[in-house]
C-alpha positions in Angstrom: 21.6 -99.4 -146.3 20.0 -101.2 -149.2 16.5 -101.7 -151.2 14.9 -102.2 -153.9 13.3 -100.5 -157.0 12.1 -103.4 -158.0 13.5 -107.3 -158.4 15.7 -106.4 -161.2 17.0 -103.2 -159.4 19.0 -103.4 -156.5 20.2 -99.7 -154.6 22.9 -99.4 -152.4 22.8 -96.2 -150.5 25.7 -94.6 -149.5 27.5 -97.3 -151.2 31.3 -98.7 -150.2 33.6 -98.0 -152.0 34.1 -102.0 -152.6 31.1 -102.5 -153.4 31.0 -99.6 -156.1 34.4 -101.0 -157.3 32.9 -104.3 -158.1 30.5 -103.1 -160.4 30.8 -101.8 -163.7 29.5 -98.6 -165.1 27.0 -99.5 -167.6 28.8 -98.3 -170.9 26.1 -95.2 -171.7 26.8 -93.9 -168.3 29.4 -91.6 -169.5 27.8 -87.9 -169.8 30.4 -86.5 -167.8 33.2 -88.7 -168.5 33.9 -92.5 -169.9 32.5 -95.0 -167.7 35.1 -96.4 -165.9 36.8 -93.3 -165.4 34.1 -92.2 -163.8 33.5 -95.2 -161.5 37.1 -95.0 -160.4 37.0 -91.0 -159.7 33.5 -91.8 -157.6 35.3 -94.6 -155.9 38.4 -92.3 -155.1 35.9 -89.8 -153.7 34.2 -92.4 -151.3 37.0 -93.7 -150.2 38.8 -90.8 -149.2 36.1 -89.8 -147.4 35.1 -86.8 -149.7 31.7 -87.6 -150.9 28.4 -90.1 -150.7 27.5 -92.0 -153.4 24.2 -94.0 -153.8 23.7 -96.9 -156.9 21.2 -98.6 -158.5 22.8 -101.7 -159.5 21.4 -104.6 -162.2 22.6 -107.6 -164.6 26.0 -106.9 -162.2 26.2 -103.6 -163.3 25.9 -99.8 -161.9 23.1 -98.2 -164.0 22.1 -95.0 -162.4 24.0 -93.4 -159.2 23.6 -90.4 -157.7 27.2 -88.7 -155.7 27.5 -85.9 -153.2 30.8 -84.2 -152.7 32.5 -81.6 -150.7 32.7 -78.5 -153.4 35.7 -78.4 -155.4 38.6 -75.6 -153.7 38.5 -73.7 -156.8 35.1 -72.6 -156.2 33.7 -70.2 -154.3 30.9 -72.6 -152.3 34.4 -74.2 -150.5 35.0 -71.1 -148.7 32.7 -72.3 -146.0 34.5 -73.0 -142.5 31.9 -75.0 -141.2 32.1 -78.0 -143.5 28.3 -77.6 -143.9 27.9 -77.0 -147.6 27.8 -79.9 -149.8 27.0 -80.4 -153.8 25.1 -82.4 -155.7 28.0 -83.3 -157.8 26.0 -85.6 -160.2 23.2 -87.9 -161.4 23.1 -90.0 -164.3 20.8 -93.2 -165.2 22.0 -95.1 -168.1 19.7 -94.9 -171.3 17.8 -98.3 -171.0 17.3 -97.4 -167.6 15.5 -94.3 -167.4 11.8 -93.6 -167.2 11.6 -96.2 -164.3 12.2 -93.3 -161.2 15.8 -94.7 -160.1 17.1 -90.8 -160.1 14.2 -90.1 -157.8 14.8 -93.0 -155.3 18.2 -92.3 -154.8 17.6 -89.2 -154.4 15.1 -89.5 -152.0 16.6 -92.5 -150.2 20.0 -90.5 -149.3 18.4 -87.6 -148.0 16.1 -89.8 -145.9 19.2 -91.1 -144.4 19.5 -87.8 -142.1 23.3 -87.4 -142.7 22.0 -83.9 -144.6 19.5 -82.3 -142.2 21.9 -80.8 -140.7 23.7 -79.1 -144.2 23.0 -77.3 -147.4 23.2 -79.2 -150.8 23.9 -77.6 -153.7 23.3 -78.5 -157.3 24.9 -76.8 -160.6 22.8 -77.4 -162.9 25.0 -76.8 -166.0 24.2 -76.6 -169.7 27.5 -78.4 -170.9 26.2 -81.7 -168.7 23.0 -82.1 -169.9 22.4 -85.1 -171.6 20.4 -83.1 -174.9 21.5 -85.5 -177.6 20.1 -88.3 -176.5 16.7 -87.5 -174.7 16.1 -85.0 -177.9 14.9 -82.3 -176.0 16.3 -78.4 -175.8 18.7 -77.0 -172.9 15.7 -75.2 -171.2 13.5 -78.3 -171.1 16.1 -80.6 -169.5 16.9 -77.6 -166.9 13.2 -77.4 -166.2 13.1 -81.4 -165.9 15.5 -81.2 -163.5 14.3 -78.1 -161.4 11.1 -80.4 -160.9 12.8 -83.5 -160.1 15.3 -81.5 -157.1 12.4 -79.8 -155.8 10.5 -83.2 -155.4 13.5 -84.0 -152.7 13.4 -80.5 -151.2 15.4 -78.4 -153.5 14.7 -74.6 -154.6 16.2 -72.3 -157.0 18.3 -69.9 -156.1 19.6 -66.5 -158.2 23.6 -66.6 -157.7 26.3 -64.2 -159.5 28.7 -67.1 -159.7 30.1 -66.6 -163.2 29.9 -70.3 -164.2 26.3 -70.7 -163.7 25.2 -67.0 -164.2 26.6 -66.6 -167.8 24.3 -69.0 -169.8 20.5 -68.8 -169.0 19.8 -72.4 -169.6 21.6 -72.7 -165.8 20.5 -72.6 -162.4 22.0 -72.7 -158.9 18.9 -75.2 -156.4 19.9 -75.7 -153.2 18.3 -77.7 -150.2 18.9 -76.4 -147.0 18.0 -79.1 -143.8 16.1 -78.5 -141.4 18.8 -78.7 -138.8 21.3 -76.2 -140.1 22.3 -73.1 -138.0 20.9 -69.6 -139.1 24.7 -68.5 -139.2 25.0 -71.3 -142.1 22.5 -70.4 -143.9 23.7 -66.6 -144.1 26.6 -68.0 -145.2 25.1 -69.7 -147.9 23.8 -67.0 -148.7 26.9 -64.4 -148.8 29.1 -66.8 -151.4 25.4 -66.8 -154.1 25.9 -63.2 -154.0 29.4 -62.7 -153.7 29.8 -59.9 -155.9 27.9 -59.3 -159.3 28.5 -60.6 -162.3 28.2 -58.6 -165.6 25.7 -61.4 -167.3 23.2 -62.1 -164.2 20.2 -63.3 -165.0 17.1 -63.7 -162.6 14.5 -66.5 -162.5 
């Protein structure tokens, strides 16, 4: 599935992994790791049929993407039997890039898919990967930035006791639940946010 932003900006939704392995990262798309690193771990994930992700692609180029992935084993949203919780592993759009809505689209173009009505996506937001240094603004404001942009898509925030996101305030568990998951799911869901409390909770 494919559109456009506009006639510079082409997005590939759900993109192969071929397709993402033929073009580039754009070389300030490295907040969570150098660019081609991360191109080939995204590509690695497609392939092995572990995630979904969705590009905006320009100038032969990848400049913004957006990638959903099983959770990692090591945490505690993969102790789900159902396969029916996924994360919002990440979403970058390269400097030059931004201001023009790609994170948005491709946000809003995989979910219109369908292939997550019938799940719950997560998103981590986490202090340590926000992009601070370059768009100039504090930890709060980008978590607050992003709060809106999820719950444009059908996100909400959620209070968890998951020690990763629980122990800096500047973090926040969202999660979209579709509108075909079973109520058994969503209890679930709900059981591994408040698995056990930690010592430095804080409520929204």
């Amino acid at each position: 599935m494919e559109g456009r932003v506009d006639e510079a900006c082409e997005l590939c939704v759900f993109c192969p992994a071929e397709r993402l392995e033929a073009h580039p990262f754009h070389l300030e798309l490295d907040v969570f790791r150098p660019p081609e690193r991360q191109r080939a771990a995204l590509v690695e994930l497609v392939r092995e049929g572990n995630g979904r992700v969705s590009a905006a692609l320009a100038e032969g180029q990848t400049v913004a993407y957006v990638a959903f992935q099983r959770p990692d084993p090591f945490e505690r949203w993969s102790d789900d039997p159902s396969g029916r919780i996924w994360e919002l592993g990440a979403v970058e759009v390269t400097p030059p890039w931004r201001g023009r809505g790609l994170a948005r689209r491709l946000l809003e173009v995989g979910f219109a898919t369908g292939f997550f009505d019938d799940k719950i996506v997560i998103a981590q937001l986490l202090s340590w990967h926000y992009d601070t240094g370059r768009t100039g603004v504090s930890a709060f404001a980008y978590r607050e930035a992003l709060v809106r942009l999820y719950q444009g898509v059908g996100f909400r925030v959620w209070r968890t006791d998951d020690p990763e996101i629980a122990g800096r305030i500047e973090n926040a568990l969202m999660a979209r639940i579709g509108p075909r998951v079973p109520e058994e799911a969503v209890a679930h869901f709900h059981r591994l946010r408040l698995a056990g409390r930690a010592p430095w909770d804080f409520s929204f």
